[in-house]
N, C-alpha and C positions, 0 to 999 in steps of 0.2 A: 504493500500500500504506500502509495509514494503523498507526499503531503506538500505538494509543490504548488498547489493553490492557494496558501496558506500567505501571513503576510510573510517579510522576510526579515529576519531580524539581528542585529549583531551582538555577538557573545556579549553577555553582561558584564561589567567590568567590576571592580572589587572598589569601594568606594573609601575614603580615607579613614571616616568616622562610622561605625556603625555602632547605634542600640536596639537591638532586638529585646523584645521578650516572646520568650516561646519557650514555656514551661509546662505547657499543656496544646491540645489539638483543638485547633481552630473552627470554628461553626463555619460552616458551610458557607451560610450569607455572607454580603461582603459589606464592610462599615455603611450604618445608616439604615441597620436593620431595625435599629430599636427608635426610627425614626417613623412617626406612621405618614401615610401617604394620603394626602385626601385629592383623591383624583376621581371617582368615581360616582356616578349621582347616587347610587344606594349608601355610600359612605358618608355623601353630603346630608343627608334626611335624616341618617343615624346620630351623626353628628347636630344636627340641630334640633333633632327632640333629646338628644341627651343633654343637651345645656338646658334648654329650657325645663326638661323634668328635676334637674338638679337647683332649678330655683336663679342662674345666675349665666348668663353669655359674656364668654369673655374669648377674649383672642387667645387659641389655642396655641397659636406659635410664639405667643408674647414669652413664654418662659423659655424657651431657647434664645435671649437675648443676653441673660442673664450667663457672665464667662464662667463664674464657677460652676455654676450648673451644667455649661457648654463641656468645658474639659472634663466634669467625672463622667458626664456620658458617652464622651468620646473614647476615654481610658476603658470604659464597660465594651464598648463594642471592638474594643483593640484585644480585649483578654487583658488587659492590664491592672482590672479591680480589683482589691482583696475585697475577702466575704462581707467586711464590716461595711465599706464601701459602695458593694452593693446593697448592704441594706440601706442603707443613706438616701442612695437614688429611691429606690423602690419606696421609701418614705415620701419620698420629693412626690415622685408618681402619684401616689393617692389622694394629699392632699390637692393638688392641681385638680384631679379626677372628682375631687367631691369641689372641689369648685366652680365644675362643669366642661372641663379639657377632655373633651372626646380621646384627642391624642396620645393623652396622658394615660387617658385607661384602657386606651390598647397596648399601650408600652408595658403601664402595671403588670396586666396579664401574661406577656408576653417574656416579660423580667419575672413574673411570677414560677412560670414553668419552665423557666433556667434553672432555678434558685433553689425553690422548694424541696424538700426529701419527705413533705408530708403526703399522701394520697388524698386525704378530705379535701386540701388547699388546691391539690392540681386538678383532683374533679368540678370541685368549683370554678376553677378558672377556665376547664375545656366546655361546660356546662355555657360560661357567660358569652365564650367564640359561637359558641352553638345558637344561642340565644340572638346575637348578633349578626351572624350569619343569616340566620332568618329573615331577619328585620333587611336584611339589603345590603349588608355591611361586605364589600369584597374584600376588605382587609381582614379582618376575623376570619374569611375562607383563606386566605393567604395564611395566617399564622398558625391556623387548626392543621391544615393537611402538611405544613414544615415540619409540627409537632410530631405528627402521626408517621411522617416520614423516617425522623430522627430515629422515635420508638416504636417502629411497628412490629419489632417481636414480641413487645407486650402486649398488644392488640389482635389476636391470631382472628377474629372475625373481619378484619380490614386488612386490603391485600395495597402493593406499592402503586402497584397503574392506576390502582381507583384515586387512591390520594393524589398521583402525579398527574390524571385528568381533573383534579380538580385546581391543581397549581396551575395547570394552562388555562382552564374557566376564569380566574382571576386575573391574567397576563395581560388583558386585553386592558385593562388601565391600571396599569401598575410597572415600575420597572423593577422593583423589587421583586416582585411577583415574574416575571420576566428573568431577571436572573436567577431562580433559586426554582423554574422549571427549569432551565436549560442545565444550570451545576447539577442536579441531580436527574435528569433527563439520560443524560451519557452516561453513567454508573447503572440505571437501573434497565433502560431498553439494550436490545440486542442490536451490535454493531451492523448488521447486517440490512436494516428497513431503513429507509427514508426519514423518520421521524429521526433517527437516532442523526445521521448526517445534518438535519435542520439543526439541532440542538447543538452541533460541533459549530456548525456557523455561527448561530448564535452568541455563542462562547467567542469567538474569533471577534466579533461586532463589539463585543462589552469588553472584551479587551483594549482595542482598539480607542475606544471610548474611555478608559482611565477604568475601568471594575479590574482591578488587580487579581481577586481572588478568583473570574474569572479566567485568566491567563494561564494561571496556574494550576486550577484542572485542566484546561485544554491542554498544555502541559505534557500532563500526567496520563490524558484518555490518550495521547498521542503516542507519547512513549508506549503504554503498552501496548498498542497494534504495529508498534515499529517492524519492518518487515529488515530493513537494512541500518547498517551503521549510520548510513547520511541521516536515514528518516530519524534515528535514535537523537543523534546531536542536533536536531533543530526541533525535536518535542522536547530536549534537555536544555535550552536555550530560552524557551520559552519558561520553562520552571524559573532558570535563573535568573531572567531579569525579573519573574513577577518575586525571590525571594531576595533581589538585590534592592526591592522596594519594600522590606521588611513585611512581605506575605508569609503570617506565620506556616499558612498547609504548607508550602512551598518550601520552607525553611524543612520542618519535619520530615519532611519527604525527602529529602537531598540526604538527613541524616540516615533515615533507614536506610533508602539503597546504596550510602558508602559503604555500607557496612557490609553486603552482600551481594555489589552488582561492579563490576571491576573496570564495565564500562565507563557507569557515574563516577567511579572513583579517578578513573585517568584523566577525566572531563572537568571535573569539578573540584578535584583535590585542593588548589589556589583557591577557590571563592569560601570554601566550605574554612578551610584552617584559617582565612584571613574575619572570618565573620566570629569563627570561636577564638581567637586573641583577641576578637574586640569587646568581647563579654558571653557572647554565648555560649553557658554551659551545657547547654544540651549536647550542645554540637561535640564540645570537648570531646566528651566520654563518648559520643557515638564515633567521633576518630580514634580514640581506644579501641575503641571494639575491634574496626574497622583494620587495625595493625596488629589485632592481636592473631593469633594461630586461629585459622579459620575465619577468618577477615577477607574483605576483599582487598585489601592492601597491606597483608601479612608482613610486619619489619621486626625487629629488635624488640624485647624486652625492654630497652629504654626509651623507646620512641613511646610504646604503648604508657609507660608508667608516666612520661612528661605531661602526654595528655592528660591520665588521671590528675597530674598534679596541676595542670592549669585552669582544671573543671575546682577541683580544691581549694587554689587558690585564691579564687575567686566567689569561694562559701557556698560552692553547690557539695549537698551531702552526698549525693550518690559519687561525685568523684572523690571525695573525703574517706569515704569508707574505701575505697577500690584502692587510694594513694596510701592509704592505713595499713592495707594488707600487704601491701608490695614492701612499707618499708618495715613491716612485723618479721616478713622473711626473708628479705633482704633480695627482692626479685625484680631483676632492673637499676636497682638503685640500692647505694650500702644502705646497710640495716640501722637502723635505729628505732631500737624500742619504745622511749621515751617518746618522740614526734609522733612515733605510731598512735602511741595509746591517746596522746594530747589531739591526734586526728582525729583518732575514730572517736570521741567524747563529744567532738565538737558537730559530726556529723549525729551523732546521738541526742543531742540537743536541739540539735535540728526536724527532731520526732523523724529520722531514718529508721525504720524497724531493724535491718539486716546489722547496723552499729551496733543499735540497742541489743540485740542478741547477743553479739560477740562480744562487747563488754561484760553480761550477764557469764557467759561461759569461759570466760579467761578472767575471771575474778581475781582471783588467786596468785595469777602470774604476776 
């Protein structure tokens, strides 16, 4: 499958200053998820008996003016919130909502069933999409069938194409809705129909357009039907610039396949070491991996252990514990006990379980 229709793009380049955070896997959507859309006239009706039933009309995007309220919702939709943080907004959210922000109380909902670990709380909030849905609401169909997408192995009476024609039902005024059928459009149809090829265009268009995290699945759907090495480096090309624009999927994806695909590793060896000097830990320890025996860039006991120690150094536990044990047994790097135990404590502090263990069982020592 040759991808010569595609645009054409030139290697990503390694940029002087990079901060990433990618400490976890990135939602699907791409920033301005937790922004609602009011494009559509069954949104607009909902939206305006919802202010008026709530007693008060007010300018629903007046609270987006407000910078600090701009930046922690910005940081939420980067992955960059801590928990407490998110409760913060999610506060924001309600009060707005009972002050008649239609906007506000589709984000609530929407940051509700991020957040939550209760079941009463997330039935009520799929209950009020449901509810909303009804009434005309295509954003509420946009954020139910994401939901549903996300978790459908807990849902075994609802199957993915019922959900994913209901993502396209919504597209028609939505671009959010519009990209988050097409990112999950290529993951779940068969490479083989028509639909599935719209859906790669699609991606190609929102890239185009500045939707990063678009990019970066088309990417990733590219690479894997790679037939040749050409077709390989210019769907790996595509990853690299959407994660040379700090796309967190795009970022995590570079890290799994160094570690096991020898291609990405001759390709991207430079962008990947030069992103994990620059802070990122994740990355560090997935180049550990990656040089260790059974790696795709199998090297030295000391290359594997610097990694560890520069994920370490930089207060990520999992490279704390791994640079602990190397210098417990003196593997790569001379022994010292003392730095060991002072490591692995600090990764234990860090609530690493696999620390906490080895502390617990070298008590003694």
């Amino acid at each position: 499958m040759r991808f010569s229709h595609f645009m054409v793009l030139v290697p990503a380049t390694v940029v002087s200053s990079l901060s990433f955070f990618c400490y976890g896997e990135s939602e699907v959507l791409p920033s301005g998820v937790y922004r609602y859309e009011r494009k559509c006239d069954g949104d607009r009706r909902v939206e305006a008996n919802y202010a008026t039933n709530s007693g008060r009309k007010i300018n629903s995007d007046a609270w987006l003016k407000n910078e600090d309220e701009n930046t922690a919702v910005r940081r939420l939709e980067q992955g960059q919130s801590a928990d407490e943080d998110k409760q913060k907004i999610l506060r924001m959210y309600e009060l707005l909502a009972r002050g008649g922000s239609f906007s506000a109380e589709m984000n609530r909902i929407r940051l509700v069933l991020t957040i939550t670990e209760h079941e009463n709380e997330r039935k009520a909030a799929l209950d009020l999409l449901k509810e909303y849905e009804r009434l005309g609401s295509e954003s509420a169909k946009l954020y139910s069938a994401l939901y549903y997408l996300e978790h459908i192995d807990s849902y075994p009476s609802l199957n993915q194409i019922g959900q994913l024609d209901r993502l396209r039902g919504a597209a028609g005024c939505s671009e959010v809705a519009k990209i988050a059928y097409a990112q999950h459009a290529v993951s779940i149809l068969d490479a083989d129909i028509p639909e599935w090829e719209d859906a790669v265009n699609m991606l190609e268009l929102q890239f185009k357009q500045g939707v990063v995290s678009s990019g970066a699945i088309l990417g990733q759907v590219l690479y894997k039907h790679s037939e040749s090495s050409g077709d390989k480096l210019f769907a790996l090309r595509l990853i690299l610039e959407a994660a040379n624009k700090g796309e967190v999927s795009a970022l995590n994806w570079l890290g799994r396949e160094i570690r096991r695909d020898a291609f990405v590793a001759s390709q991207a060896k430079e962008f990947v070491e030069a992103v994990a000097i620059a802070g990122n830990t994740r990355l560090a320890v997935d180049l550990a991996h990656a040089n260790n025996a059974g790696g795709a860039m199998q090297s030295s006991p000391e290359v594997v252990v610097r990694w560890f120690r520069t994920a370490a150094d930089q207060g990520d536990p999992q490279g704390q514990f791994n640079y602990a044990l190397a210098l417990a047994a003196g593997w790569g790097v001379d022994k010292n006990k003392v730095l060991a135990r002072n490591t692995m404590e600090a990764a234990a502090e860090a609530g690493y379980p696999p620390a906490q263990e080895w502390l617990v069982e070298n008590l003694m020592d």
